[in-house]
C-alpha positions as CSV (number, residue, x, y, z in Angstrom):
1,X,36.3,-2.1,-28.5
2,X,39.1,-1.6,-31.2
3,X,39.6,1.7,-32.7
4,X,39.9,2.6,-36.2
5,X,43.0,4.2,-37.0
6,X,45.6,4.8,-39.7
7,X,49.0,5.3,-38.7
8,X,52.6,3.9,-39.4
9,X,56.1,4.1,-38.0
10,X,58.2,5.1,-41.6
11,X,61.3,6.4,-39.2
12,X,61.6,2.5,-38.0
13,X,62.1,1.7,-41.4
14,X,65.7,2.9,-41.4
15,X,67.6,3.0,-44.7
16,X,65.4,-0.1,-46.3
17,X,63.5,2.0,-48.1
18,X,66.2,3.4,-51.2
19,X,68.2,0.1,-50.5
20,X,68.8,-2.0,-53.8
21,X,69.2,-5.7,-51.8
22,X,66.3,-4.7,-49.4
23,X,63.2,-6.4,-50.0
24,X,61.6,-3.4,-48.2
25,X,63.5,-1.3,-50.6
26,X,62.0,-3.5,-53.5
27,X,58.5,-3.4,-52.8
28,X,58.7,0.3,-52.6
29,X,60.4,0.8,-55.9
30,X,57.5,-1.1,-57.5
31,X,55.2,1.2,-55.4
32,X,52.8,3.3,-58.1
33,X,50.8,5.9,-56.4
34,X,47.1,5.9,-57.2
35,X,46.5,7.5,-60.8
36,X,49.8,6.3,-61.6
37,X,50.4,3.3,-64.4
38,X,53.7,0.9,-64.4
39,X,55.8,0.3,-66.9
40,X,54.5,-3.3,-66.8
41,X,51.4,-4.7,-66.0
42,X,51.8,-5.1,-62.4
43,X,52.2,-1.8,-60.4
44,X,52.2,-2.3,-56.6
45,X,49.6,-0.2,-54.5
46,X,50.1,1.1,-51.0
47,X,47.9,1.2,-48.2
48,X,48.3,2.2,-44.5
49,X,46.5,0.2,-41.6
50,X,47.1,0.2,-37.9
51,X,51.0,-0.3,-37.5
52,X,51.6,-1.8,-40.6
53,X,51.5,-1.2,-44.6
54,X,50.1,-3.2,-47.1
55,X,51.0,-3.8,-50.3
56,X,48.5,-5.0,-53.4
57,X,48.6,-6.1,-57.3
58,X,45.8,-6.2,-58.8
59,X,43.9,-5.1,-55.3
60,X,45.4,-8.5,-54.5
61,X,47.9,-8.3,-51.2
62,X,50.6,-9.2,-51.8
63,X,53.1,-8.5,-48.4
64,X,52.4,-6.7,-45.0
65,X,54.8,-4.7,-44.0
66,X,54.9,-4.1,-39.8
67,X,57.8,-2.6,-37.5
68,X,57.3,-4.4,-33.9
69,X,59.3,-3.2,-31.4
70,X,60.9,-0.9,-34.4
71,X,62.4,-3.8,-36.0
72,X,60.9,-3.7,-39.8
73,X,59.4,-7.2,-40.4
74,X,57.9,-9.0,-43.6
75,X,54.5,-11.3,-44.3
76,X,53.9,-12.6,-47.2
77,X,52.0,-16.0,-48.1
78,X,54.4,-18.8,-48.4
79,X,52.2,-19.6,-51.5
80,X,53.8,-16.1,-52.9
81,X,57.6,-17.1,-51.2
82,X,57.1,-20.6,-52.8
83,X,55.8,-19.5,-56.7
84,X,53.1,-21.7,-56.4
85,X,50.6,-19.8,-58.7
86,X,47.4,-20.4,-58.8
87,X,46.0,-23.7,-60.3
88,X,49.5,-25.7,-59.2
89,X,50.4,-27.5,-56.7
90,X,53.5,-27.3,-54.4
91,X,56.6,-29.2,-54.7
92,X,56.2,-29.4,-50.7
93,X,53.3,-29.8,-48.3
94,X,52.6,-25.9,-47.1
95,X,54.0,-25.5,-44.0
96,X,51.9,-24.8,-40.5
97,X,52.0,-21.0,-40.7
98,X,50.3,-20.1,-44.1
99,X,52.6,-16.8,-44.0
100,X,56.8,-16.8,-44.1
101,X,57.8,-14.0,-42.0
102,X,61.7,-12.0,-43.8
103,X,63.2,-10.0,-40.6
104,X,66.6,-9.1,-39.6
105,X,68.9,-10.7,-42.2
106,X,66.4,-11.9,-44.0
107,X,65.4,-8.8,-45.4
108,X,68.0,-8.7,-47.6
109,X,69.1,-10.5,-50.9
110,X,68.3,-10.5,-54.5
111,X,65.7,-8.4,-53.9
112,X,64.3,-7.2,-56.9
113,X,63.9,-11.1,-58.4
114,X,62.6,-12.0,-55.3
115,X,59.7,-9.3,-54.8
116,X,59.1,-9.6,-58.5
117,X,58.2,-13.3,-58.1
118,X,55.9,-12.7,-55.2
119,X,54.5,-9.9,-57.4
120,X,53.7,-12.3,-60.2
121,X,52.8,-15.0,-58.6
122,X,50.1,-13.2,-56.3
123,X,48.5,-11.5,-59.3
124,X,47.6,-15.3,-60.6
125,X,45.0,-15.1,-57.2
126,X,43.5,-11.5,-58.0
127,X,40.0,-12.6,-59.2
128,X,38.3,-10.4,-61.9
129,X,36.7,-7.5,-59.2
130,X,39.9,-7.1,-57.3
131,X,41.3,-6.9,-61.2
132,X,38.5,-4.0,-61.7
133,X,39.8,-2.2,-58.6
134,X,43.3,-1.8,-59.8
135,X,41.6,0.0,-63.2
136,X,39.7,2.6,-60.7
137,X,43.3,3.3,-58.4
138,X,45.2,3.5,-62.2
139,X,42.7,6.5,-63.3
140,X,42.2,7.9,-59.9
141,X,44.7,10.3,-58.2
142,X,42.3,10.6,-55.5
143,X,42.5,7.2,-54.2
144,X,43.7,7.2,-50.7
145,X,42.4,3.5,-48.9
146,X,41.6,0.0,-50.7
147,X,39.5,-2.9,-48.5
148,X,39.3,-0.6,-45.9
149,X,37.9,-3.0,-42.8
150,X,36.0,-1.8,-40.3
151,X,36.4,-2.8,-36.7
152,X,33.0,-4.7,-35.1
153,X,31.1,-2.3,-32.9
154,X,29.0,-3.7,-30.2
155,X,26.6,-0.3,-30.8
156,X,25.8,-1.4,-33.9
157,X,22.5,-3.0,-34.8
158,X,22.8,-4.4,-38.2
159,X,19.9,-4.6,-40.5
160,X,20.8,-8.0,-41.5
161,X,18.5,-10.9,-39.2
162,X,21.3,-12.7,-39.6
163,X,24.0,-10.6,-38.1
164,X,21.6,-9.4,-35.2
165,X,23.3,-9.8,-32.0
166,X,26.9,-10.3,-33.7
167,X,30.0,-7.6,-34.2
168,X,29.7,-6.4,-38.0
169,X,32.8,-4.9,-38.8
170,X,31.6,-3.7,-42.7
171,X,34.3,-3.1,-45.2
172,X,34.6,-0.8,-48.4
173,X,36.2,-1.3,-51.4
174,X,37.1,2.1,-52.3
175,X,37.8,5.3,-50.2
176,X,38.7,8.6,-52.5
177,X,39.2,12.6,-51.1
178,X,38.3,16.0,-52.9
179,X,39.9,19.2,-52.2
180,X,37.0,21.0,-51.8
181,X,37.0,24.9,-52.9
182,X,36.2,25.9,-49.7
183,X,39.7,24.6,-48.3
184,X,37.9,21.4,-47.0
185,X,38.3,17.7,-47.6
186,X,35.7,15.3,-48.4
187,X,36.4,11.3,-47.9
188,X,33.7,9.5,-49.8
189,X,33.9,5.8,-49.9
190,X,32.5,3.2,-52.9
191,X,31.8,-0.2,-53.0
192,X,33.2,-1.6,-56.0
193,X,31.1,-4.7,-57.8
194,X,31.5,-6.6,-61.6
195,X,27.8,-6.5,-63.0
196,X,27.6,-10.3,-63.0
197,X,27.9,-9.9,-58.6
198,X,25.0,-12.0,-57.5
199,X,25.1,-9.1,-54.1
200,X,23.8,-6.6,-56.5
201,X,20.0,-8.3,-57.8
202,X,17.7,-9.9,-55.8
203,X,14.1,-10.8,-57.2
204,X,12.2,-7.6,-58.7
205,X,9.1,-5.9,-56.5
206,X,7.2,-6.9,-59.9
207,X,7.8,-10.8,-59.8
208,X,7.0,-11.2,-56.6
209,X,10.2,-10.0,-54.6
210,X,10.5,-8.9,-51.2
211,X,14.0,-8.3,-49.9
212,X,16.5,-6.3,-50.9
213,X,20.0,-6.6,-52.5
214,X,22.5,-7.8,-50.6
215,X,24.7,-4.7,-51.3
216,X,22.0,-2.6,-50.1
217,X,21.9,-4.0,-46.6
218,X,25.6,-4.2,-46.8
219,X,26.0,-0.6,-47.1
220,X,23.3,0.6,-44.8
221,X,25.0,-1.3,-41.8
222,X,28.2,0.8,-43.4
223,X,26.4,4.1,-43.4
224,X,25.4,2.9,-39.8
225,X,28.7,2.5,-38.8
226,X,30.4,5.8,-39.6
227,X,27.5,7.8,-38.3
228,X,28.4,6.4,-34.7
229,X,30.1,9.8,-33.1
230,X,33.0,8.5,-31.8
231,X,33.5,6.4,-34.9
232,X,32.9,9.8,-37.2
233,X,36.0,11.2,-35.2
234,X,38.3,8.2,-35.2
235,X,37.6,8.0,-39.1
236,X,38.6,11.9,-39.4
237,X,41.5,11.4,-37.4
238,X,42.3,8.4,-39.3
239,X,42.5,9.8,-42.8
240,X,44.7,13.2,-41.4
241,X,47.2,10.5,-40.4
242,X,47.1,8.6,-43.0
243,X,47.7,11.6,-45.3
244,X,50.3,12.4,-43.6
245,X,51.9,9.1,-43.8
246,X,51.6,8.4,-47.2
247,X,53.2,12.0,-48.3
248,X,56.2,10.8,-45.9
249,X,56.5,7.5,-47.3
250,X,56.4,8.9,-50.8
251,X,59.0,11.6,-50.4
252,X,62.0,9.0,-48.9
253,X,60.7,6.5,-51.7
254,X,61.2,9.4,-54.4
255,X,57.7,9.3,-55.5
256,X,56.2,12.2,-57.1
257,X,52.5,12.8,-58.6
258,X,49.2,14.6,-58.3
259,X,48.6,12.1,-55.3
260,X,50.8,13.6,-52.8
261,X,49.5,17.4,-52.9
262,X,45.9,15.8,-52.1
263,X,47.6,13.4,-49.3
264,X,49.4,17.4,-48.2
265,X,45.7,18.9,-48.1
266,X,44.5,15.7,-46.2
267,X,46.8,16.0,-43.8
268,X,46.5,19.7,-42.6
269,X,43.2,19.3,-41.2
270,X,40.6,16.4,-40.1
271,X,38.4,15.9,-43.3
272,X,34.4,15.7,-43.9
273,X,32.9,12.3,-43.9
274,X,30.0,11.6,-46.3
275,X,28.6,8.4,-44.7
276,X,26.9,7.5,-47.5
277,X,28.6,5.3,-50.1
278,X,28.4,4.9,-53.6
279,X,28.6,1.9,-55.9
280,X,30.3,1.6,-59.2
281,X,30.1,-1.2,-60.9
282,X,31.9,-2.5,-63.6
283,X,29.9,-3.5,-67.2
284,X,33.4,-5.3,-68.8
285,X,35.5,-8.0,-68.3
286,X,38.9,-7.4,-66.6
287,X,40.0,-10.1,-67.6
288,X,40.0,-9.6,-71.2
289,X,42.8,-7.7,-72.8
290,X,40.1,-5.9,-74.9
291,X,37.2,-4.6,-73.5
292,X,34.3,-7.6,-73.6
293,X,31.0,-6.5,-72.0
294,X,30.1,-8.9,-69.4
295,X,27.0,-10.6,-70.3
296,X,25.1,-10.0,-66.8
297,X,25.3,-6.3,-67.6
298,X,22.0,-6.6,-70.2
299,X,19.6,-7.3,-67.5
300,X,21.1,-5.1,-64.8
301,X,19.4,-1.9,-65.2
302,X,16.1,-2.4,-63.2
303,X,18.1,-3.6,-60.0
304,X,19.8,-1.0,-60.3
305,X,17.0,1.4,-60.7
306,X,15.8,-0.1,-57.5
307,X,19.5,0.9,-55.9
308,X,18.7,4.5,-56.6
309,X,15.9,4.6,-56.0
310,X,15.1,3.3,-52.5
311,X,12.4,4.5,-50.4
312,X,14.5,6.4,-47.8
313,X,17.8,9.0,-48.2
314,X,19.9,6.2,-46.2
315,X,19.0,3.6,-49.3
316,X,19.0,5.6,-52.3
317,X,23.0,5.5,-53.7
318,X,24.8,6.6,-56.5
319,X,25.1,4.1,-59.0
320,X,28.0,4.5,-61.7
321,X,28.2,1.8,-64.4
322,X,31.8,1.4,-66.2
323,X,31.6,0.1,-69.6
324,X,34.8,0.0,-70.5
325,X,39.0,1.1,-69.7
326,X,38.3,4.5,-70.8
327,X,34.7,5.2,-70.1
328,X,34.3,9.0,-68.1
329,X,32.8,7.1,-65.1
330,X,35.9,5.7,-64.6
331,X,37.5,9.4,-63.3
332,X,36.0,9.2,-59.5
333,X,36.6,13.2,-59.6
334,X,33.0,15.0,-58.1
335,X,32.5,14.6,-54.4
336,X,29.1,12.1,-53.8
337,X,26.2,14.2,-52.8
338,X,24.8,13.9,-49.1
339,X,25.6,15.6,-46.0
340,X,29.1,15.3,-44.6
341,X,29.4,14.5,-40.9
């Protein structure tokens, strides 16, 4: 059974990180922490897994960043390493490894052209809910996990027929802290979906329906999950770490924000878990340099009344609808309601 952890080697990074020619050094000058904008339009986010960083535009990834044996080592797509952007083909047939792997030597060059062009030519992949992420991390300080992948747990019984019997290792989009007054953290954790997502409808009680949305089910075998003891612990433990490796990586990168006194708070002490996750969805195209309301969003308010209100604590979510860049729902600032493990 694989346990969920968050934790990362920054010392075996050496002197990449502040190096002009490393392309270490690179992706962490285009680093932006959460609640940060970029001068351009494509800021770089940060996230910590087991081992190894991860870097996204647009909540697209774009490289992983890994230290084996202490020796810091690069993936990125060879689509990225190529500049084959989306809707093109290659000059080349792709090669048998779908990833180009910069270590040693390689590491260094014209880095800041180089990273740039994986940066662009990644963001041509983002589709338009990874594209709504990015606007939540932009506006949220709080921020402190993206696609946050949960290892399958053989205790878990999903309430899906169609998982029964198999691992279900859920994922959430979002995963946010609050300093509490009382000195205490709380982690909450959001699923993030564009009101056009087929996971949120299914047919109504009153036409006739009988199951549930998909992103109900979804989030109840999530709930399930983190309400496993020994997974509650590993997910405390987890987030301490990874507050403390995120303040790290920010102070040698020379990164400075609201961000890092949270990540501080985070890591003096293991934090509360509220197991039950909240949804905001977005009403707007992404996409569109203006704010366009997505069509689907007019006939989305009775599935979602049926999202809030399910018949049992453990199906009932917050719901918060996003109509546009600057709406107040955007600002994921109030801790979720429910009782923290």
């Amino acid at each position: 059974m694989t346990d969920f952890k968050r934790r990362f080697d920054a010392d075996a990074l050496g002197k990449h990180v502040g190096e002009q020619n490393s392309l270490i050094g690179a992706l962490f000058d285009r680093w932006v922490l959460p609640g940060g904008k970029a001068n351009d339009e494509f800021p770089l986010r940060l996230a910590i897994r087991n081992g190894y960083l991860n870097f996204y535009v647009h909540g697209q990834s774009v490289a992983e960043l890994s230290t084996p044996r202490r020796q810091p080592r690069l993936k990125v797509h060879w689509k990225y390493a190529a500049g084959v952007v989306k809707g093109t083909k290659a000059a080349t047939p792709p090669p048998a490894d779908a990833y180009r792997t910069y270590q040693g030597d390689d590491l260094m060059g014209d880095a800041r052209n180089i990273v740039a062009g994986w940066i662009m030519t990644a963001a041509t992949y983002a589709m338009p809910e990874k594209r709504f992420v990015e606007h939540l991390v932009a506006n949220n300080h709080n921020v402190i996990d993206l696609e946050m992948a949960l290892p399958g747990d053989n205790q878990l019984v999903s309430c899906m027929e169609k998982r029964r019997g198999k691992l279900v290792a859920p994922r959430m989009d979002i995963v946010v802290a609050h300093a509490k007054d009382d000195g205490e953290t709380q982690i909450d954790f959001w699923e993030a979906k564009l009101a056009n997502n087929a996971e949120l409808r299914a047919t109504l009680p009153e036409n006739g329906g009988i199951t549930e949305p998909h992103v109900c089910q979804q989030l109840t075998d999530y709930t399930a999950w983190v309400r496993l003891p020994h997974r509650t612990l590993q997910v405390q433990s987890a987030f301490q770490e990874a507050g403390q490796s995120l303040d790290l990586l920010a102070e040698r990168a020379g990164k400075h924000g609201a961000a890092r006194d949270l990540w501080r708070a985070l890591g003096r002490m293991k934090p509360q878990i509220n197991p039950q996750p909240g949804i905001v969805v977005g009403n707007y195209d992404p996409l569109c340099p203006k704010d366009t309301r997505l069509p689907a969003a007019k006939t989305l308010e009775p599935h979602l009344n049926r999202l809030t209100g399910g018949s049992d604590d453990q199906r009932r979510f917050v719901v918060r609808q996003i109509c546009s860049r600057a709406c107040a729902n955007r600002l994921l600032k109030t801790p979720l309601p429910g009782e923290c493990l």
